[in-house]
C-alpha positions as CSV (number, residue, x, y, z in Angstrom):
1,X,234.1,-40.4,7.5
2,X,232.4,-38.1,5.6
3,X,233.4,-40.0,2.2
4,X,232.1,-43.6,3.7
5,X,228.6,-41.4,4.7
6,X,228.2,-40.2,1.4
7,X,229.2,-44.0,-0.8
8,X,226.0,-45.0,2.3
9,X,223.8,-42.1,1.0
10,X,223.9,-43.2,-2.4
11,X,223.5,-46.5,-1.9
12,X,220.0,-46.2,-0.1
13,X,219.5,-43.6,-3.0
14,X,220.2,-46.0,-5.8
15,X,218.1,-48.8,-3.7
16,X,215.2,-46.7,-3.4
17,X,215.5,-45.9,-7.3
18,X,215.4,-49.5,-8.2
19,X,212.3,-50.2,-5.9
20,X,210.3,-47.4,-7.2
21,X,211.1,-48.5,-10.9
22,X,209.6,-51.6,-10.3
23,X,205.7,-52.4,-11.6
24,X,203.5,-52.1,-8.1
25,X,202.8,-55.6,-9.3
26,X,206.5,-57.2,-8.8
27,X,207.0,-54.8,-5.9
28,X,204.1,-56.6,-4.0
29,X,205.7,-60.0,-5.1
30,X,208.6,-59.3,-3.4
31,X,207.1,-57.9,-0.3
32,X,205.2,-60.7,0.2
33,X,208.0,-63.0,-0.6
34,X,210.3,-61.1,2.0
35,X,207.8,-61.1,4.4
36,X,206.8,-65.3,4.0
37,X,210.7,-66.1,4.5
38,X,210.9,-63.9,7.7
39,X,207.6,-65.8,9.1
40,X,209.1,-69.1,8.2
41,X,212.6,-68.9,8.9
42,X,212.3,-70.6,11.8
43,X,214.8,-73.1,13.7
44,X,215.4,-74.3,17.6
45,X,216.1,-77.7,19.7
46,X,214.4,-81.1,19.2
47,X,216.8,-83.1,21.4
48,X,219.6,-82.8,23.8
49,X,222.3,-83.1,20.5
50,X,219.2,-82.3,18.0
51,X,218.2,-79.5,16.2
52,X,215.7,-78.6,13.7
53,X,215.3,-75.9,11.1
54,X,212.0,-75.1,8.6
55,X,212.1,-73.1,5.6
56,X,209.9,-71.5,3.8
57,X,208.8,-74.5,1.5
58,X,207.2,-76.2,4.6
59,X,210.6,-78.3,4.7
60,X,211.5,-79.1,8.2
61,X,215.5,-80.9,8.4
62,X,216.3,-82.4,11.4
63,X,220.4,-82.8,12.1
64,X,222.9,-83.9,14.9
65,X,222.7,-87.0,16.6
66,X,220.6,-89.2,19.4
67,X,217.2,-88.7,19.9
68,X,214.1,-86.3,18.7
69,X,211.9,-85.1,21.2
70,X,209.6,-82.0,21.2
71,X,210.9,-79.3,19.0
72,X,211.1,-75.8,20.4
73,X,211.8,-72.3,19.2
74,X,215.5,-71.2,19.4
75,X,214.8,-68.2,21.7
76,X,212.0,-69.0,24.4
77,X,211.7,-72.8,24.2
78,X,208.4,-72.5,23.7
79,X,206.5,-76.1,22.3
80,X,206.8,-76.0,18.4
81,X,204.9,-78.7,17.6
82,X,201.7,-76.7,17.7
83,X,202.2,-73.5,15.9
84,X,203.8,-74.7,12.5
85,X,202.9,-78.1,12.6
86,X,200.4,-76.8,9.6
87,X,203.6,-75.5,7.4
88,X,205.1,-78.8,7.6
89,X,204.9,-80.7,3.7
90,X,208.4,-82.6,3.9
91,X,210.7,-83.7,6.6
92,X,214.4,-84.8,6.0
93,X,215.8,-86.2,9.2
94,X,219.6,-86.7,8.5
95,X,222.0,-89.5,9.5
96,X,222.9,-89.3,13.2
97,X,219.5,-89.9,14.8
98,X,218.5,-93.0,16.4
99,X,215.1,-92.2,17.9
100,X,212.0,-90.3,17.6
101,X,210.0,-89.6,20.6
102,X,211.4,-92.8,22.3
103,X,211.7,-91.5,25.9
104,X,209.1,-89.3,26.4
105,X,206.5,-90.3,24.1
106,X,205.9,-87.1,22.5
107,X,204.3,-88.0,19.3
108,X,207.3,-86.3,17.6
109,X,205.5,-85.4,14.6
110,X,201.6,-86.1,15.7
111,X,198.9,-84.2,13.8
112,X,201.2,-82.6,11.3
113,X,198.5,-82.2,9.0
114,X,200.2,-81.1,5.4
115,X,203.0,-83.8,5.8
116,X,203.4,-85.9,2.8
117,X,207.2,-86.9,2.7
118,X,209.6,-88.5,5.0
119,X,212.5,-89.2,4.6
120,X,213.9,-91.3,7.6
121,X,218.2,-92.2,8.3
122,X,219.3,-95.7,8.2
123,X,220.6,-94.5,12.0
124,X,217.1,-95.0,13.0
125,X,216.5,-97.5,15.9
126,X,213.2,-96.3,17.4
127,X,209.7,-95.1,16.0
128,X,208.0,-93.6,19.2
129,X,204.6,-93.5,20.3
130,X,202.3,-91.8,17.7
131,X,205.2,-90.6,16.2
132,X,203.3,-90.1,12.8
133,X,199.4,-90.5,14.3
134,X,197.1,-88.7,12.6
135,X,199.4,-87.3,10.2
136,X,196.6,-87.3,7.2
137,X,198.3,-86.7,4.1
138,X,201.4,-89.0,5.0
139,X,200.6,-91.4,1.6
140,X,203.9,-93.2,2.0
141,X,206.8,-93.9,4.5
142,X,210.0,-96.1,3.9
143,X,211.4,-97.9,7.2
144,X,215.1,-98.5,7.1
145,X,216.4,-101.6,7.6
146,X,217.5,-100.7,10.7
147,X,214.6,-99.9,13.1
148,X,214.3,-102.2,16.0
149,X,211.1,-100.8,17.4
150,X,207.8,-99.2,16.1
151,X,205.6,-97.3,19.2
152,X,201.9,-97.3,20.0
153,X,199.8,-95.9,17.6
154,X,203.4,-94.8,15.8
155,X,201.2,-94.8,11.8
156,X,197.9,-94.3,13.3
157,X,195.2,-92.6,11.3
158,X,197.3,-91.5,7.9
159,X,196.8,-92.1,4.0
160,X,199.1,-95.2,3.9
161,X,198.8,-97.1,1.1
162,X,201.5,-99.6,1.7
163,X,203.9,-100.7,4.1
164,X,207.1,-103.2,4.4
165,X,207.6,-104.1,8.0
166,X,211.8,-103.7,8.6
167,X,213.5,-107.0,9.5
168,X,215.2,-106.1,12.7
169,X,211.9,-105.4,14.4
170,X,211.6,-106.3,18.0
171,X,209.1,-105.0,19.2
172,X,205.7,-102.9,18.1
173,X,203.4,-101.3,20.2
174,X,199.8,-101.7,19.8
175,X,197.4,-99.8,17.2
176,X,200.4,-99.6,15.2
177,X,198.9,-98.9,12.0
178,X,195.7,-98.1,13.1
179,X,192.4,-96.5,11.2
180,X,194.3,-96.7,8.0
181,X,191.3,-96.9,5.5
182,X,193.7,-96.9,2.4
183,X,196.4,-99.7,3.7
184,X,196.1,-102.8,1.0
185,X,199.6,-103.8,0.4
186,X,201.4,-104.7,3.9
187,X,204.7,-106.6,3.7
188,X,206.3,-108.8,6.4
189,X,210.3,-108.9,6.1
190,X,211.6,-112.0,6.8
191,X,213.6,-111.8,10.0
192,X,210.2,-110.4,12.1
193,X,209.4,-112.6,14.9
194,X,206.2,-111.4,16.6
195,X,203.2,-108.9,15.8
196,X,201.1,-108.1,19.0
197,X,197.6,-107.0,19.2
198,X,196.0,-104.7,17.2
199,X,198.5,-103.5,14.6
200,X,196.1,-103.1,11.9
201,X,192.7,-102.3,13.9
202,X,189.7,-100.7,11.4
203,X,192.6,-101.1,8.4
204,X,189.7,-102.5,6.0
205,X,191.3,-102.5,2.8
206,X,193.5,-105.0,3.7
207,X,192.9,-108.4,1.7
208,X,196.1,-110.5,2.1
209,X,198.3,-111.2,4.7
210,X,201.8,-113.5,4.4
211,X,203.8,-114.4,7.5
212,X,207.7,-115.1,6.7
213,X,209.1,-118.1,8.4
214,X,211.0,-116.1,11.0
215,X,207.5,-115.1,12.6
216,X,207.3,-117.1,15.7
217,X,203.9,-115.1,17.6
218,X,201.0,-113.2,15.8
219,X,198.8,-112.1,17.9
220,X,195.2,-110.4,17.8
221,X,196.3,-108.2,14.3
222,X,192.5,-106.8,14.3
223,X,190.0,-105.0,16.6
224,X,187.1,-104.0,14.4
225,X,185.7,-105.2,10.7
226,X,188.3,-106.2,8.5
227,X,188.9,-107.5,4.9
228,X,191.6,-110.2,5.3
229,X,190.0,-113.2,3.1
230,X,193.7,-114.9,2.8
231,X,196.2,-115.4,5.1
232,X,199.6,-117.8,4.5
233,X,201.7,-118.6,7.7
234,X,204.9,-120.2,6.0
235,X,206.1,-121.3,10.2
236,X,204.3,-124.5,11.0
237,X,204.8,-124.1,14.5
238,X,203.9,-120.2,15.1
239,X,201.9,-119.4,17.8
240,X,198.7,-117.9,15.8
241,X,195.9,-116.1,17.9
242,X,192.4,-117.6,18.2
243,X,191.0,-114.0,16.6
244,X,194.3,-113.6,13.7
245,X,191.4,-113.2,11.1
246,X,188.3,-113.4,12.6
247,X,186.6,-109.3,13.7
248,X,185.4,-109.0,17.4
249,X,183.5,-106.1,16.3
């Protein structure tokens, strides 16, 4: 006993050595480094077979399966998205989850400020309401192939530049994609066979539009000034809306 307190002894002796040896300079460093990774280390539920984990990179990883809903902290299941939505720059959600925000409409990751990566599972189904809204550094997002449906207001208010529309789409809520100022490039996948109102309301850099075959109803795309000055339609006998190209603002 008294052998196993003395090997402690010097161990916290040596330690305490080594810390006082180092320049006040590096010692600060590492304080400050030990101290961000306790803030940041931070993990907790997102889903009924979810979970979710950040880091102190402002990397948040989502695993397990089904769908994400509001994240909360491990220990008091307090609401998440609020307090570190700021610390957010990359999310990685893994393969295994089919929806974000689908039930609930939680605007999964609404308003996460700093976000400029996703990176989304070729699991994914379901792109809830606002999912993404308001999110204004997002600059890019690639849809797998295998999302069915795209929620109200789901890319509203970001820094898209571009977007490819999946194939499998069924259905997409309105205001979509709206108040993106920096949208130009917007591609239709051929297999898409309606666009409701609204999708691309006050998106005014937008200057082409081209409808695959497949599309069998566009409806009202706009709700404010717009930029379209060419639009192809390669379905002869798709239902077009009176207003496709033409502002009601």
């Amino acid at each position: 006993m008294k052998q196993s307190l003395k090997r402690w002894l010097c161990i916290a002796a040596t330690l305490t050595l080594t810390l006082a040896s180092l320049p006040q300079e590096s010692l600060s460093l590492l304080q400050q480094e030990m101290l961000t990774a306790s803030a940041f280390s931070r993990s907790g539920k997102c889903g009924e077979n979810a979970k979710w984990t950040l880091d102190s990179n402002g990397t948040l990883e989502i695993t397990g399966k089904g769908e994400v809903n509001q994240l909360y902290l491990e220990k008091n299941q307090e609401n998440w998205l609020y307090q570190y939505s700021r610390d957010v720059k990359i999310i990685i959600i893994n393969e295994g989850i089919t929806a974000l925000g689908e039930k609930d409409n939680t605007g999964a990751f609404e308003m996460f400020t700093y976000l400029d990566t996703v990176s989304l599972p070729s699991t994914l189904k379901t792109i809830g309401k606002s999912a993404f809204s308001e999110c204004k550094n997002l600059k890019e997002i690639n849809m797998p192939d295998s999302v069915e449906s795209i929620g109200e207001g789901a890319f509203g208010n970001t820094a898209l530049t571009s977007i490819t529309i999946p194939p499998k789409i069924k259905t997409i809520g309105k205001w979509a994609f709206y108040g993106n100022d920096l949208l130009t490039d917007v591609i239709i996948s051929d297999g898409v066979q309606a666009l409701g109102d609204d999708l691309f309301c006050d998106c005014y850099g937008i200057r082409e539009l081209e409808f695959p075959a497949s599309v069998q109803k566009i409806g009202r795309l706009f709700d404010g000034g717009i930029g379209v000055t060419n639009v192809t339609v390669h379905n002869p006998k798709c239902e077009l809306s009176d207003k496709l190209i033409v502002p009601t603002g």
